[in-house]
DRENDO-440801 format. One record per residue (C-alpha): residue in three letters; y, z, x. Coordinates in pm, whole numbers, padded with zeros to 5 digits, always signed. Each point is the difference from the previous one (the first is absolute). Last residue first. Layout:
BEGIN
AlaYZX/...
***
This chain:
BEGIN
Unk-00046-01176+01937/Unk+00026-00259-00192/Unk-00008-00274+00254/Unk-00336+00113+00157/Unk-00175-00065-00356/Unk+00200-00303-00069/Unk-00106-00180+00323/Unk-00241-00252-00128/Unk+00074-00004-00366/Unk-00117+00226-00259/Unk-00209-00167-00241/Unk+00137+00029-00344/Unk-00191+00248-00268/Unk-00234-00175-00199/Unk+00050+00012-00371/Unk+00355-00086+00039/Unk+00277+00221-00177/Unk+00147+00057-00320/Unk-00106+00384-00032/Unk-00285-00045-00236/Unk-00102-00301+00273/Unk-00018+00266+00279/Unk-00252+00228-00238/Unk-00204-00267-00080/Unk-00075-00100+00382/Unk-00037+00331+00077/Unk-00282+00042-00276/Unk-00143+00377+00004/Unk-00398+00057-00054/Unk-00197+00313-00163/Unk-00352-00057-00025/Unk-00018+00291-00215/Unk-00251+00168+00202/Unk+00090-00138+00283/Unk+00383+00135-00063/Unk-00159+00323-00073/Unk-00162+00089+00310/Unk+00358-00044+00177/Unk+00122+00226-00269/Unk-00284+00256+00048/Unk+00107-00013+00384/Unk+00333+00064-00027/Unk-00097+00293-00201/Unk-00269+00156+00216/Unk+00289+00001+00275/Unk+00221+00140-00190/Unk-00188+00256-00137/Unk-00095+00076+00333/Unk+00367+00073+00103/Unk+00065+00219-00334/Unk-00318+00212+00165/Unk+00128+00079+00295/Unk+00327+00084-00176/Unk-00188+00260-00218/Unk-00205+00103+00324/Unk+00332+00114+00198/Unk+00035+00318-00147/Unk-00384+00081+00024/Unk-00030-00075+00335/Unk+00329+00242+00098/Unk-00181+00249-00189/Unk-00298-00037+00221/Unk+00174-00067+00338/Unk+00130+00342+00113/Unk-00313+00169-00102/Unk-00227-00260+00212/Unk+00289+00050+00315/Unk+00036-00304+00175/Unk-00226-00145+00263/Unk+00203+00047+00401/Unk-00016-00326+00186/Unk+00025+00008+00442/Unk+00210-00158+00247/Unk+00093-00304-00160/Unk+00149-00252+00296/Unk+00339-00129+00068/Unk+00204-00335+00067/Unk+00358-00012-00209/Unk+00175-00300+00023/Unk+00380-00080+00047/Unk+00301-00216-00088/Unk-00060-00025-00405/Unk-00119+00341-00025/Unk-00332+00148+00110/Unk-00164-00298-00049/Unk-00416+00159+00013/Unk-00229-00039+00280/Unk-00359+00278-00050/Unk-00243+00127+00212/Unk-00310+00139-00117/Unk-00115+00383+00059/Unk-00073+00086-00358/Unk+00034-00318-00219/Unk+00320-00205-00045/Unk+00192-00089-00330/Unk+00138+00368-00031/Unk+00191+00029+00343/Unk+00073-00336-00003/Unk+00166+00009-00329/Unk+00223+00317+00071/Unk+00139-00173+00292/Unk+00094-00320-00159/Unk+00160+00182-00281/Unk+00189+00198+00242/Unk-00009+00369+00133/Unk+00213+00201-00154/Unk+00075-00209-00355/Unk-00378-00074-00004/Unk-00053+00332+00015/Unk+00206+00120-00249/Unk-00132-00284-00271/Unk-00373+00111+00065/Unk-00346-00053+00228/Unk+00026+00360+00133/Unk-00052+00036+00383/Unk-00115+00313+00100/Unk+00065-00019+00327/Unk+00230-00224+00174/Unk+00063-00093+00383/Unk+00268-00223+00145/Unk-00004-00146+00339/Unk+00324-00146+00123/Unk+00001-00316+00147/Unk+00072-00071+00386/Unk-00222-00298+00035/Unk-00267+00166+00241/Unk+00099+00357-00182/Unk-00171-00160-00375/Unk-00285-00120+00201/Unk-00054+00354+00169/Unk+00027+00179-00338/Unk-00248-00277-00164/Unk-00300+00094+00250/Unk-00147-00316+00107/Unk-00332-00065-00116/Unk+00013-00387-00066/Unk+00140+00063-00325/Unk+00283+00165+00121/Unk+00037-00306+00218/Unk+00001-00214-00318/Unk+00254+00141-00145/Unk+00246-00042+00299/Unk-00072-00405+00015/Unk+00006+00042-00384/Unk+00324+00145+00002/Unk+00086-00258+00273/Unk-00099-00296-00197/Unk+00185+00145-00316/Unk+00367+00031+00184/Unk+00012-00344+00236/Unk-00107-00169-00385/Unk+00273+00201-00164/Unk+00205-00115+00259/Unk-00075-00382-00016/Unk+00030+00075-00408/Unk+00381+00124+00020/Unk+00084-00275+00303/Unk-00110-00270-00276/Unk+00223+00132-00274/Unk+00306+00083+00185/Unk-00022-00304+00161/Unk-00099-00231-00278/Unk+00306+00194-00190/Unk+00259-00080+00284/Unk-00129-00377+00049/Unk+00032-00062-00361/Unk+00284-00326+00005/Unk-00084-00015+00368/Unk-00377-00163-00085/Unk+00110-00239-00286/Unk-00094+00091-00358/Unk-00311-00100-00115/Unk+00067-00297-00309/Unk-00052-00026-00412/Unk+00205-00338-00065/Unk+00340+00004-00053/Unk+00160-00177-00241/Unk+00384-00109-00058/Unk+00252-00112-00238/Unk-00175+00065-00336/Unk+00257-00042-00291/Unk+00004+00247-00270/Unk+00198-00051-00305/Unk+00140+00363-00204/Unk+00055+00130-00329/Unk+00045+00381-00094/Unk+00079+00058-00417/Unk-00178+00318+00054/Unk-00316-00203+00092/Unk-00064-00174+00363/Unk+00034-00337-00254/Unk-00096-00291+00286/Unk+00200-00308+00018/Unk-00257-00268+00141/Unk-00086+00045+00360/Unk+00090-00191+00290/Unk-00250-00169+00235/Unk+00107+00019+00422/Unk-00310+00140+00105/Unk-00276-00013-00292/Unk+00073+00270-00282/Unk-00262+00216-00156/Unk+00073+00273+00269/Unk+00356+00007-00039/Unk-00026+00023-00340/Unk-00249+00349-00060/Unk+00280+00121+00304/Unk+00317-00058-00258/Unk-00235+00059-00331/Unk-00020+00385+00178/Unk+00386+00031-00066/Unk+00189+00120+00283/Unk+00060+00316+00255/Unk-00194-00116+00360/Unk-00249+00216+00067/Unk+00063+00177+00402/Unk-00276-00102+00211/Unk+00198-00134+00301/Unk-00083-00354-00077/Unk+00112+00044-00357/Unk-00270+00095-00277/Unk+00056-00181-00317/Unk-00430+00004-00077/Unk-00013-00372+00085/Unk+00115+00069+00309/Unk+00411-00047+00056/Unk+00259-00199+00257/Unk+00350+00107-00072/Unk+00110-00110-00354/Unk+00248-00270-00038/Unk+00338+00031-00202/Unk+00111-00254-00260/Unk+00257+00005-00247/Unk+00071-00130-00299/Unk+00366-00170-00114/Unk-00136-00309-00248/Unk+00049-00289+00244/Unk-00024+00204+00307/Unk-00356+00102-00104/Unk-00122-00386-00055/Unk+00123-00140+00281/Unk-00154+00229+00216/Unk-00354-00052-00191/Unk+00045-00385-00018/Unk+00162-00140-00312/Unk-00218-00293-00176/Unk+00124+00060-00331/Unk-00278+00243-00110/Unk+00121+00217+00271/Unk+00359-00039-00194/Unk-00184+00106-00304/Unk-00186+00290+00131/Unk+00292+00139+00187/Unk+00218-00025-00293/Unk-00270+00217-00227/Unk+00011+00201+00269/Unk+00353+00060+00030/Unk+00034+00086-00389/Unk-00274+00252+00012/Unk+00152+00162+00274/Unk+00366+00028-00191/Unk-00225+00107-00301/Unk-00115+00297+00227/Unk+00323+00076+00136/Unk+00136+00027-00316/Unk-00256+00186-00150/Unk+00047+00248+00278/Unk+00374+00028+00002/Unk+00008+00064-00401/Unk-00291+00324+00097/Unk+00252+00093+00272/Unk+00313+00007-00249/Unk-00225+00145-00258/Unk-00076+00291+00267/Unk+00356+00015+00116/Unk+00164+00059-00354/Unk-00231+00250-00106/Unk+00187+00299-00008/Unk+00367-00189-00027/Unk-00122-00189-00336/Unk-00153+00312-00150/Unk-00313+00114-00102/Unk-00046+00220-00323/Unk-00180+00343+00072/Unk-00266+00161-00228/Unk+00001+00346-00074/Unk-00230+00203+00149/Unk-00175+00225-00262/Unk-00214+00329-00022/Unk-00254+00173-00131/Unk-00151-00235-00253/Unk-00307+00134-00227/Unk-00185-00239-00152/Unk-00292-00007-00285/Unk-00290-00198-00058/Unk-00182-00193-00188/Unk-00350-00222+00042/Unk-00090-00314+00162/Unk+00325-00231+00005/Unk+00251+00282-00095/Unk+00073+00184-00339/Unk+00247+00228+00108/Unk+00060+00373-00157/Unk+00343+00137+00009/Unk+00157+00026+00322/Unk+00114+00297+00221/Unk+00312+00070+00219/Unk+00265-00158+00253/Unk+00260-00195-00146/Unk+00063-00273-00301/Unk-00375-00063-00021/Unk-00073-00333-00067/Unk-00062-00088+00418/Unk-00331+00193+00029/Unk-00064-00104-00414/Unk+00027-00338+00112/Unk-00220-00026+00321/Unk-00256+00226-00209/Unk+00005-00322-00252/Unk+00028-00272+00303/Unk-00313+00159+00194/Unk-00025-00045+00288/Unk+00298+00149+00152/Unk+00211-00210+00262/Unk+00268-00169-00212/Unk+00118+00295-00175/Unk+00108+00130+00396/Unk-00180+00318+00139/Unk+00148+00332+00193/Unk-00294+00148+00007/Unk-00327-00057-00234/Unk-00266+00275-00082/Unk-00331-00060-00197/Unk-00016+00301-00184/Unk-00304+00239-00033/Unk-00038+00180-00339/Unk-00002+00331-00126/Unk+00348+00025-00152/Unk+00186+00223+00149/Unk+00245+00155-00183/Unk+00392-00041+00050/Unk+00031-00082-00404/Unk+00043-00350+00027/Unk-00297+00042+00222/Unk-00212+00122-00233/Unk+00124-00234-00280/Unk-00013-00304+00184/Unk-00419+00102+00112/Unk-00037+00048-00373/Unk+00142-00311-00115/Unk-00192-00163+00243/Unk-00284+00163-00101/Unk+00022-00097-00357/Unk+00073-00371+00083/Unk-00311-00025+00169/Unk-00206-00012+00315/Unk+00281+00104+00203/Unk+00141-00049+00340/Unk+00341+00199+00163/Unk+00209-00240+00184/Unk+00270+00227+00267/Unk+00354-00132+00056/Unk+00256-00111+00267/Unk+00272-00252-00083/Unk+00139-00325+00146/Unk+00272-00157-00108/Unk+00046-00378+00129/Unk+00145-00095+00344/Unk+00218-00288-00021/Unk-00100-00322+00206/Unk-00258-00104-00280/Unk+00316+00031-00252/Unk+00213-00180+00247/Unk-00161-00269+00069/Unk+00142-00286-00176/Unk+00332+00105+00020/Unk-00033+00075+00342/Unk-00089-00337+00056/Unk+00273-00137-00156/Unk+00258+00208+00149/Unk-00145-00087+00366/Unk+00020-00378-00115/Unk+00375+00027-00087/Unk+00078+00176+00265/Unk-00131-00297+00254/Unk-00243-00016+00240/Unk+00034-00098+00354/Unk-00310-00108+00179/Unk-00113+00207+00285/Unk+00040-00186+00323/Unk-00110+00260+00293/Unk-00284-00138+00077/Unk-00010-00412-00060/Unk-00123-00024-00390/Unk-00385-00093+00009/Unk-00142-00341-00002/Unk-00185+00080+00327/Unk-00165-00200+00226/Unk-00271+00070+00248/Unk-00079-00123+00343/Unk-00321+00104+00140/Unk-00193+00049+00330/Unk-00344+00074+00079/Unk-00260+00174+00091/Unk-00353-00031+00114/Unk-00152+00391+00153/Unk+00036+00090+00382/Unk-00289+00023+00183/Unk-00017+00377+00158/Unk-00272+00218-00214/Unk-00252-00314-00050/Unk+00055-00118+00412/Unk-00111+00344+00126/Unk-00229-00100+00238/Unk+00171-00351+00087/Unk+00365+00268+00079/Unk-00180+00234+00295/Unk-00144-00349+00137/Unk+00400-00119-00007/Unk+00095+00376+00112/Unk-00271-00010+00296/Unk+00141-00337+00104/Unk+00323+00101-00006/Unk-00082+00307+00234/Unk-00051+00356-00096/Unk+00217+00288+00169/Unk-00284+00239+00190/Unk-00245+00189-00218/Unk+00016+00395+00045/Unk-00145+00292+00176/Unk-00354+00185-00152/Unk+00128+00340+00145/Unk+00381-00073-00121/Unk-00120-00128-00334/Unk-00154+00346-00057/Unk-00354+00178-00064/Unk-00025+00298-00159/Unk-00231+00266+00053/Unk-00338+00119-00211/Unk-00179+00323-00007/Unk-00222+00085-00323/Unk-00071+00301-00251/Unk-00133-00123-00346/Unk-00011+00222-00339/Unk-00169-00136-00336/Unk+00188+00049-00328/Unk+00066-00299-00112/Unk-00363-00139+00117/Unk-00142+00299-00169/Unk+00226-00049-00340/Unk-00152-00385+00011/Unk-00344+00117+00026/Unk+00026+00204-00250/Unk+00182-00149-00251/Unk-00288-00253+00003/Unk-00247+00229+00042/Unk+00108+00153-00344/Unk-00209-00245-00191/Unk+00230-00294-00175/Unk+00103+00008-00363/Unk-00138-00384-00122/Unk-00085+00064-00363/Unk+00316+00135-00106/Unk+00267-00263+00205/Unk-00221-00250-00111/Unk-00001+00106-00439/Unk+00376+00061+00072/Unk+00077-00404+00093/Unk-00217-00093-00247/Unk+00180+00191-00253/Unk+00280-00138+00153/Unk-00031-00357+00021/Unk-00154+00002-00372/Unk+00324+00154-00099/Unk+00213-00236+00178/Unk-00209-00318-00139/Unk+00066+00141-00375/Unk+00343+00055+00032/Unk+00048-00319+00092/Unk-00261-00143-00243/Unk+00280+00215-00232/Unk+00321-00121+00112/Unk-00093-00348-00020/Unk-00147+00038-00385/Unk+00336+00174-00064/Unk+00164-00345+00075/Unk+00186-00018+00331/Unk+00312-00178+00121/Unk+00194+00251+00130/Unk+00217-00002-00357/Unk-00250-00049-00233/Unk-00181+00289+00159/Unk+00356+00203-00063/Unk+00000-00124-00369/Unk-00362+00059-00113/Unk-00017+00366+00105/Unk+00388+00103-00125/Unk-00164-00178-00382/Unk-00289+00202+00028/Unk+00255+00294+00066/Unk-00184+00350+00176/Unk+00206+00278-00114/Unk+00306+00160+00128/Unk+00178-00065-00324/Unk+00326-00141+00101/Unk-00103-00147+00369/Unk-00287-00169-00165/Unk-00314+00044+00252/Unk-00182-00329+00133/Unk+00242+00040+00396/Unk-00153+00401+00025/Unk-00392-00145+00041/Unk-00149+00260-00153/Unk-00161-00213-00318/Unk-00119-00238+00256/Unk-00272+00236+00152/Unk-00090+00136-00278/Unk-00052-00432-00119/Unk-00218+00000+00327/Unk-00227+00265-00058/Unk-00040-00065-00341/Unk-00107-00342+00105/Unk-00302+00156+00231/Unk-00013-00011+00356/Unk-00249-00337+00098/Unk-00220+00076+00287/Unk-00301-00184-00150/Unk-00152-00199+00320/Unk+00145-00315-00145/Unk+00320+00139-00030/Unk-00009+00153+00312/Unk-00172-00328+00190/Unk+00356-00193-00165/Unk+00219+00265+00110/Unk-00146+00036+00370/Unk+00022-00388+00053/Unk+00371-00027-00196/Unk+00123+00257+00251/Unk-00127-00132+00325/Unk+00097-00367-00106/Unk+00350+00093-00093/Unk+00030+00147+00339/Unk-00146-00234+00209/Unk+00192-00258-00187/Unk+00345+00183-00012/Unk-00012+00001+00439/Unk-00046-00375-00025/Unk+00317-00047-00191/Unk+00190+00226+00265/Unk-00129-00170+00296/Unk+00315+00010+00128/Unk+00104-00331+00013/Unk-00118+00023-00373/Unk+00283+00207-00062/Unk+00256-00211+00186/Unk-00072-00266-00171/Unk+00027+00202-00375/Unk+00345+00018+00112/Unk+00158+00315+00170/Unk+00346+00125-00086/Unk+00087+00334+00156/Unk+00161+00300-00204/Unk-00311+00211+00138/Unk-00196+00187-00327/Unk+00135-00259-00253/Unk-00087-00291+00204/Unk-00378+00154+00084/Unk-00046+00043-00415/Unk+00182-00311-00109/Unk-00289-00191+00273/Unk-00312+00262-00098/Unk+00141-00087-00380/Unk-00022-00426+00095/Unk-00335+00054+00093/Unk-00138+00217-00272/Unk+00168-00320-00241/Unk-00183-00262+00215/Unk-00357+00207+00020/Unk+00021+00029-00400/Unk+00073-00395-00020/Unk-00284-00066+00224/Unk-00230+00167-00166/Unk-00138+00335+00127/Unk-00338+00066-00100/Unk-00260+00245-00125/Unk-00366-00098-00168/Unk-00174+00008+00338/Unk+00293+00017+00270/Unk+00261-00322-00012/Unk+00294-00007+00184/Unk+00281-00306+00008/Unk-00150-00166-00329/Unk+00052-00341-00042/Unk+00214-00139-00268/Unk-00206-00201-00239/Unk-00143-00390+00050/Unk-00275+00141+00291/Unk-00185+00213-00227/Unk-00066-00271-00269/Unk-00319-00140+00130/Unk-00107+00355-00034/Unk-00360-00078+00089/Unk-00301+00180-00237/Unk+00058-00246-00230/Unk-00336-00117-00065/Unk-00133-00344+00219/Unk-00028-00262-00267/Unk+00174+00110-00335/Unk+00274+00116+00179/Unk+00064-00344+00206/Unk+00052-00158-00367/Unk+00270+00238-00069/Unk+00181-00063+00325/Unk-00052-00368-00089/Unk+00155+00061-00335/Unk+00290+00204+00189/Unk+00058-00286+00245/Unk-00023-00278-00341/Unk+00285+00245-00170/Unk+00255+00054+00296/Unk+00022-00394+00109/Unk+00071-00022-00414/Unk+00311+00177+00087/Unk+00084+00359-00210/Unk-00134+00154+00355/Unk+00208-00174+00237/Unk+00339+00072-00189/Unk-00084+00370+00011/Unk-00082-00001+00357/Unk+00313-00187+00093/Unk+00214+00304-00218/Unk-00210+00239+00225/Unk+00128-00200+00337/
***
């Protein structure tokens, strides 16, 4: 599309727009950029910040190496923006670039020496010879992540700005001791109450359902049962039958060793200390001293049990392996500087042999063999599809196999749930074929190839009423009791409520009455009496009547009996303990809201569209079809 650009723009078409641009310039002022909409878009835009769409394409992709890094698990840049993952970035992005630009404009800028002390103790600049900060160390490891030093330092920049801010809150915005206070008194505040427990037995339980409870039963949760599409593939294989190694003869094994046999040995390896210097005088004084046995003063880099190939520098790499045994070096002149080496000890090296390696190059042999031998068959298969064969013909003619895949969802999950083991292309195919259409040959990678043939699909569906009848049962009967169990704790409730004196409900039902005092709203408690207990007790006022789950087959019904105040000495250092944290929260708070103030202030705006066209897809997202919503559940 550029190059098209280019060859529009040298056209005389090109040169009578631009003098008509021109013209339109001298009539109504340029304050329209006519050109705006001919450039790449930008995904986020915040005052004078944005987020092209190039930048938002290259954070994407790292969030996508970063999540298949961290799990093993391939996921597509589909999958991510199933997941709202794209849209997630923009509220970020926005957030940050609103608060940076109103910073900068505001005048929260750190100052450059900041920044550049900042990067001078950043461990990955320093020269691992000298110990000392290496322009050239600085340049190289930006170069390789991709950054220029102007990068790293807005970077560094926008963090310090975030944190001075960040500190400047957190200062001004200490909360009043009341608010530890009145926390630490709730904490601390005592509660006696009388409750008893209230049983599936008392409340009795739902009779067996009938089908045309179940069928209702299965309409109300329609999303959770219906069954997602699948469908059914064949696949061929190119690959050598199991079991069917290719033979390989001496002659090639000899070769190959041959040919690898010095990166199949295992070189010398030695273990010695680096010693920096400035100059050639204090090397020669540092070789001296410990020539001598001295010590000379300076810090050595230390290397164990090393091959010549693996230290940095090729000059120290040859005076480590010049030295006919362990001992000291003369002075080295090295890439930055000199130094001196000490080596302490030495490996020596160890030359492979035919017998010690003779099953790994005979495996390695088998491999490319079996790989070519795929190759071959699928160049055949092409050319005798080309020649009219059918699919079956077509295998048998150049020895593939086909086996067909039990019935799949387009994530590879079998019917049962269990992921079926293959290549993700395998399902990405299956679902960009129509029933019955064959694929071209498809490279799975690690010299894989495969055809996929659709046989069968099966449209989203609810399962039939006896293939679930045991779970609707189980699952209906479980909320027809818990119904039967809350209506009569809050038939029983409510009589207490009415006047009735709880011990004599509690011994109409046969429950137990238990009585606390001096009730501490804490861990121990709750493990004695019940979470649903212990919130009842403190959620109600003096005298009320509370109906808490007791456990997942009962319900509590009680009443608070009186409220004992905490202790004022108790709570004040408590109060002040908690305040820092109380405070922290606020911060929070304040700062969520400065960033949403922000964003107006900037008026700060995020592109969707843009950002799905960075990653290769539509502007507007696909409609879902009718259905699709239930069906992926």
């Amino acid at each position: 599309m550029i190059s098209n650009f280019r060859n529009f723009a040298k056209s005389p078409w090109a040169i009578a727009i631009i003098g008509l641009i021109a013209v339109s310039f001298l009539i109504v002022g340029n304050e329209a950029d006519i050109f705006a909409s001919l450039g790449p878009r930008d995904v986020v835009k915040a005052g004078d910040r944005s987020v092209t769409q190039q930048e938002f394409l290259a954070d994407f992709e790292q969030e996508r190496a970063n999540y298949q890094e961290q799990t093993g698990a391939s996921v597509t840049i589909e999958d991510m923006v199933g997941q709202n993952v794209h849209i997630r970035y923009l509220e970020g992005k926005t957030q940050e670039l609103s608060f940076l630009n109103w910073a900068h404009r505001v005048g929260i800028r750190p100052g450059k020496e900041l920044v550049l002390k900042q990067i001078r103790q950043i461990p990955n600049f320093f020269n691992q010879i000298t110990g000392q900060f290496d322009e050239e160390a600085y340049r190289s490891v930006l170069q390789s992540l991709n950054m220029t030093p102007a990068d790293l330092e807005r970077d560094l920049t926008d963090q310090y700005a975030q944190n001075h801010f960040g500190a400047s809150l957190y200062a001004a915005a200490r909360v009043p001791r009341i608010y530890g206070a009145v926390i630490a008194n709730g904490a601390l505040e005592r509660r006696d109450g009388r409750w008893f427990t209230v049983t599936q037995a008392m409340a009795g339980t739902a009779p067996a359902p009938t089908d045309a409870q179940l069928t209702a039963f299965m309409t109300e949760n329609e999303a959770q049962l219906r069954r997602p599409e699948t469908r059914v593939a064949s696949i061929v294989l190119f690959d050598n039958p199991p079991g069917q190694a290719p033979e390989i003869s001496e002659e090639a094994i000899v070769e190959r060793f041959e040919f690898r046999k010095d990166s199949l040995s295992i070189p010398e390896r030695r273990t010695f200390a680096v010693y920096p210097a400035a100059s050639n005088e204090a090397a020669q004084r540092i070789s001296t001293a410990l020539k001598a046995g001295e010590n000379p003063g300076v810090e050595p880099t230390p290397y164990s049990e090393t091959p010549q190939s693996a230290v940095p520098d090729p000059a120290v790499g040859a005076a480590v392996f010049g030295l006919a045994g362990p001992g000291v070096s003369d002075p080295v002149r090295t890439r930055v500087g000199f130094a001196v080496v000490q080596v302490t000890a030495i490996q020596p090296g160890e030359a492979a042999t035919l017998e010690g390696v003779r099953e790994a190059i005979v495996q390695e042999l088998q491999a490319e063999a079996a790989t070519g031998a795929e190759f071959e068959r699928v160049e055949r298969y092409e050319a005798a599809r080309n020649s009219g064969m059918s699919l079956e013909q077509a295998v048998e003619e150049v020895g593939a196999r086909i086996i067909t895949l039990p019935a799949f969802t387009q994530q590879g999950f079998r019917a049962d749930g269990s992921q079926i083991n293959a290549p993700p292309q395998i399902f990405e195919t299956a679902w960009r074929l129509p029933e019955g259409g064959v694929s071209d040959v498809i490279d799975a990678g690690q010299g894989q190839y495969f055809v996929l043939r659709l046989d069968d699909i099966r449209p989203a569906s609810m399962p039939a009423l006896d293939d679930v009848r045991e779970i609707l049962v189980r699952e209906w009967t479980a909320r027809e009791n818990n119904r039967l169990l809350s209506a009569k704790a809050e038939e029983l409730a409510a009589r207490v409520r009415a006047g009735e004196d709880i011990a004599e409900v509690a011994r109409s039902v046969g429950a137990t009455l238990i009585t606390r005092e001096n009730t501490l709203q804490d861990e121990e408690t709750q493990q004695a009496i019940g979470g649903g207990v212990l919130q009842g007790l403190f959620g109600q006022a003096k005298g009320q009547v509370f109906v808490q789950p007791a456990s997942q087959t009962a319900f509590a019904v009680g009443v608070v009996d009186d409220i004992r105040a905490s202790d004022a000495a108790t709570v004040a250092p408590i109060a002040e303990r908690i305040r820092p944290r109380i405070t922290q929260d606020l911060v929070s708070g304040l700062g969520d809201s400065a960033i949403g103030w922000t964003q107006v202030n900037s008026k700060a705006s995020y592109d969707v569209g843009a950002a799905r066209q960075a990653l290769g897809l539509p502007e507007e997202a696909p409609a879902a079809p009718a259905g699709a919503a239930a069906g992926a559940q």
